[in-house]
C-alpha positions in Angstrom: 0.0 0.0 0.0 1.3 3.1 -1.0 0.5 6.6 0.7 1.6 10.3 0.1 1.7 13.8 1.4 2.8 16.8 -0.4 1.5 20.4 0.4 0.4 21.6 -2.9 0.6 25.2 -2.3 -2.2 25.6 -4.3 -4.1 22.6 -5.9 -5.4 24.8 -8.7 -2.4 26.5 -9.4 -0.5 22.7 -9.1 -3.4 20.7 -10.4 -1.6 19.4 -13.8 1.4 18.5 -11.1 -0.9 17.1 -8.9 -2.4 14.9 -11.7 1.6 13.9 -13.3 1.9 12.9 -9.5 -0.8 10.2 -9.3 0.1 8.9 -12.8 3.4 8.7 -12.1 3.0 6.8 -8.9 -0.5 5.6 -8.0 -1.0 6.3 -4.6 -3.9 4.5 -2.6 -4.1 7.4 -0.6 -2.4 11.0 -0.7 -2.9 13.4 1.7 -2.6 17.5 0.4 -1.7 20.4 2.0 -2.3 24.0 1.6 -4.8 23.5 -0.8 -5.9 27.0 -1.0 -9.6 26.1 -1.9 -12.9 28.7 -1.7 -15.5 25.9 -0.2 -17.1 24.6 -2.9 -13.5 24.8 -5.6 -12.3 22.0 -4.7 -11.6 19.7 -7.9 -13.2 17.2 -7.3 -14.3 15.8 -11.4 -10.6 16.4 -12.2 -9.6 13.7 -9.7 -12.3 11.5 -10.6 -11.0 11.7 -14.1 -7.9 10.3 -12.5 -9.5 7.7 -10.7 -9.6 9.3 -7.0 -12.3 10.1 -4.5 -11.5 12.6 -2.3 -12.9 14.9 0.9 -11.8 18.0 1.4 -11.1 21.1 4.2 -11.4 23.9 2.5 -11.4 27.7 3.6 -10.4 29.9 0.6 -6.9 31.4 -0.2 -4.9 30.0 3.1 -4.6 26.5 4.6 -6.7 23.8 3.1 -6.0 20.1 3.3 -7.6 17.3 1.8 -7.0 13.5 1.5 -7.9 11.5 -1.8 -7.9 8.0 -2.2 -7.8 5.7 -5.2 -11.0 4.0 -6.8 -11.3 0.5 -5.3 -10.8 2.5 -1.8 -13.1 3.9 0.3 -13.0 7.4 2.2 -15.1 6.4 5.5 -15.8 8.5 8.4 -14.9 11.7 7.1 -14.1 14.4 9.8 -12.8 17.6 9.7 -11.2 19.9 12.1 -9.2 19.3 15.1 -10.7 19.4 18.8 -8.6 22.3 20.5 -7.2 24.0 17.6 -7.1 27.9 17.9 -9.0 28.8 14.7 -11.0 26.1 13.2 -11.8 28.1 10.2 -8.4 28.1 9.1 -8.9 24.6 7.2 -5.6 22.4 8.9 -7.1 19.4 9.4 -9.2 16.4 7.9 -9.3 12.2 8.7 -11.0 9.6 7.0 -11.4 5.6 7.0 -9.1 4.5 4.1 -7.9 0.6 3.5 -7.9 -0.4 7.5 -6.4 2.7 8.6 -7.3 6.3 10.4 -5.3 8.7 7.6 -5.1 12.1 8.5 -4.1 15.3 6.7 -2.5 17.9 8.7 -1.1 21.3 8.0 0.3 22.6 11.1 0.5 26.2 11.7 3.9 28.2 11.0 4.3 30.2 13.9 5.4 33.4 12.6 7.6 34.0 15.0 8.7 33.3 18.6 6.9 34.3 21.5 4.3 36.1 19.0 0.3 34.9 18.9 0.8 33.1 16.2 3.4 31.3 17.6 1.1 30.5 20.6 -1.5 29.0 18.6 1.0 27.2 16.5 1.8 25.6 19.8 -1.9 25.1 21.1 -2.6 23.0 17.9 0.5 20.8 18.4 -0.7 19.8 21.6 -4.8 19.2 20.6 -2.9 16.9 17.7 -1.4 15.2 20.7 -4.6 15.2 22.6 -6.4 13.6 19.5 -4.0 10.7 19.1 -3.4 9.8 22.6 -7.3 9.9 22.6 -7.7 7.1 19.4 -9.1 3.9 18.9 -9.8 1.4 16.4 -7.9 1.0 12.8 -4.3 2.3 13.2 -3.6 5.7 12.9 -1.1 7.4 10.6 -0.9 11.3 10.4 0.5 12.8 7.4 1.3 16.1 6.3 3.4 19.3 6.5 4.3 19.5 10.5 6.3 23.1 10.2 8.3 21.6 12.6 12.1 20.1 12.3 12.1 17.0 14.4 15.9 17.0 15.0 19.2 19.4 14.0 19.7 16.7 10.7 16.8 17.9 9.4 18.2 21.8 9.0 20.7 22.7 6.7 22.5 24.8 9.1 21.0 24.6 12.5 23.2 27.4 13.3 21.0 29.7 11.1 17.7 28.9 12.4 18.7 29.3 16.6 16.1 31.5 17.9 13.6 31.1 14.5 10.5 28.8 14.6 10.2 25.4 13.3 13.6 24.0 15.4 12.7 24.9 19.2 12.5 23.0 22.0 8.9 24.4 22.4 8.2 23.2 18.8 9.8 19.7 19.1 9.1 18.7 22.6 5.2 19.3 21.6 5.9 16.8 18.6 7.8 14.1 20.5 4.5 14.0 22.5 2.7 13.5 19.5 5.2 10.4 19.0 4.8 9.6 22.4 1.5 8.7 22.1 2.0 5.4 20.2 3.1 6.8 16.5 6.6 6.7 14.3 8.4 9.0 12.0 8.2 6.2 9.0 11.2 8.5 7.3 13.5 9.0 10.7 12.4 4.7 10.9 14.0 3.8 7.7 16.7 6.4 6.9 18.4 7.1 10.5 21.1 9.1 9.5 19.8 10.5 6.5 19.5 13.5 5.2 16.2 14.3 2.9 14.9 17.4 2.6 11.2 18.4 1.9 11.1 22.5 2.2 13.3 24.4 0.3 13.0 28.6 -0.1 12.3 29.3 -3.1 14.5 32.4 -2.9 18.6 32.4 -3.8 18.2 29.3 -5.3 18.2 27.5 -2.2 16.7 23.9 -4.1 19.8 23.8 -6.0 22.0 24.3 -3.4 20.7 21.7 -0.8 19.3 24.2 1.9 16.7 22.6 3.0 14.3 21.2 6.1 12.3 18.0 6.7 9.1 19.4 7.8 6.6 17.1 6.3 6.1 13.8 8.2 4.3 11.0 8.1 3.9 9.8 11.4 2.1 5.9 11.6 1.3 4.0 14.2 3.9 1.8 16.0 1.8 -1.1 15.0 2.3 -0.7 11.6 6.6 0.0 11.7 6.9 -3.8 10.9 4.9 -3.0 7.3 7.5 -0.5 7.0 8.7 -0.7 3.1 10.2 1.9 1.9 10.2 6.0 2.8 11.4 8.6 -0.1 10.9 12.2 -1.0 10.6 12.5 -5.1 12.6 15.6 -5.7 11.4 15.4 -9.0 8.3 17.7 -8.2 10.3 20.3 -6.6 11.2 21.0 -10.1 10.1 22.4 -13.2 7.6 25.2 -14.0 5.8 26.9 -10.7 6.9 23.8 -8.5 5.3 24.0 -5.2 8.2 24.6 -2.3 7.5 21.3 -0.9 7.9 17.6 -2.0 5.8 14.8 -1.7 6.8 12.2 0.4 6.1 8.6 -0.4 5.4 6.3 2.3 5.1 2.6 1.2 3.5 -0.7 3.7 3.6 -4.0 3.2 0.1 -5.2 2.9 -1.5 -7.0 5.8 -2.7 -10.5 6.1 -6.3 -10.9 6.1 -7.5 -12.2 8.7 
């Protein structure tokens, strides 16, 4: 089973990327980001076209997620929003039923900067994601999508740089080891330990092209499932070429489970 994140930064503006992505690799399930979506824009028929359903949170020209799921796949128990979060009308978060699992779609706030509201909130919804895990039961849980946080200093180009910013502080990533702490794995950090892999680059000074970059989109899956662990990549490829987002997706792949 294969499953994907990528924060689109504007599934309109992306959508003919967007479509070379799932022909290219046919994800069961891909989970989207920033999807930048009035209620009601979504587009919907273009993914049918392409052979995936998919359910949407949308709230106009900021935030947005979505997940959609290949045909033969159902999206049940659609849910969106996130108990807790500071501003539900911002659109950050969305779960659904898919293939024996709880997929979520999560765009966690930036943060601005320290010590700022927005900062604050960006906090506040690390811990209601937190709160929601440690509070799940039933089909295991995987949470996917752009965390704007760095889990560790590997996954900064030059932690020295970023002391003081958002994204790498001890505020940030204490509140997502809780997350982790609550039964769920980094399926990238799993299978690539020492690794580098980027999935944020600025799209200023060329800063792609010169490897300076962050792992800030995750895909966190329940420990249960680290046996079905495959394979983990980013595809670089989609960081490229005309009006690329600034993310890339990342590609999570499980071994399929026995029936039982």
């Amino acid at each position: 089973m294969l499953l994907a994140t990528w924060n689109v930064n504007s599934i309109r503006m992306r959508l003919p990327r967007v479509l070379e992505f799932l022909d290219k690799h046919r994800p069961d399930v891909v989970c989207m980001q920033e999807t930048k979506c009035d209620p009601g824009a979504f587009p919907h028929g273009e993914l049918a076209e392409a052979g995936y359903r998919a359910v949407d949170h949308s709230a106009g020209r900021w935030a947005g997620v979505a997940i959609a799921a290949r045909a033969g796949h159902e999206l049940g128990q659609p849910d969106a929003g996130l108990p807790g979060e500071a501003d539900p009308a911002e659109a950050r978060f969305i779960q659904a039923d898919v293939a024996g699992l709880r997929v979520a779609s999560v765009y966690v706030p930036n943060g601005r900067a320290v010590g700022t509201e927005a900062f604050a909130a960006k906090l506040a919804f690390l811990d209601a994601m937190a709160g929601a895990a440690s509070a799940h039961h039933g089909a295991p849980l995987v949470l996917m999508g752009d965390m704007n946080v760095a889990p560790a200093d590997l996954d900064v180009y030059e932690p020295a740089l970023f002391e003081g910013a958002t994204h790498v502080t001890e505020d940030e990533r204490g509140r997502l080891r809780r997350i982790l702490d609550t039964g769920l794995v980094d399926a990238y950090r799993a299978l690539h330990p020492g690794d580098v892999g980027f999935t944020w680059w600025d799209y200023r000074q060329g800063h792609f092209h010169r490897g300076l970059g962050l792992r800030i989109d995750l895909a966190l899956v329940a420990a249960d499932l680290e046996p079905q662990l495959r394979s983990c990549g980013i595809d670089r490829d989609f960081r490229k070429g005309a009006k690329p987002s600034d993310h890339a997706p990342l590609l999570v792949e499980l071994e399929e489970r026995p029936a039982r």
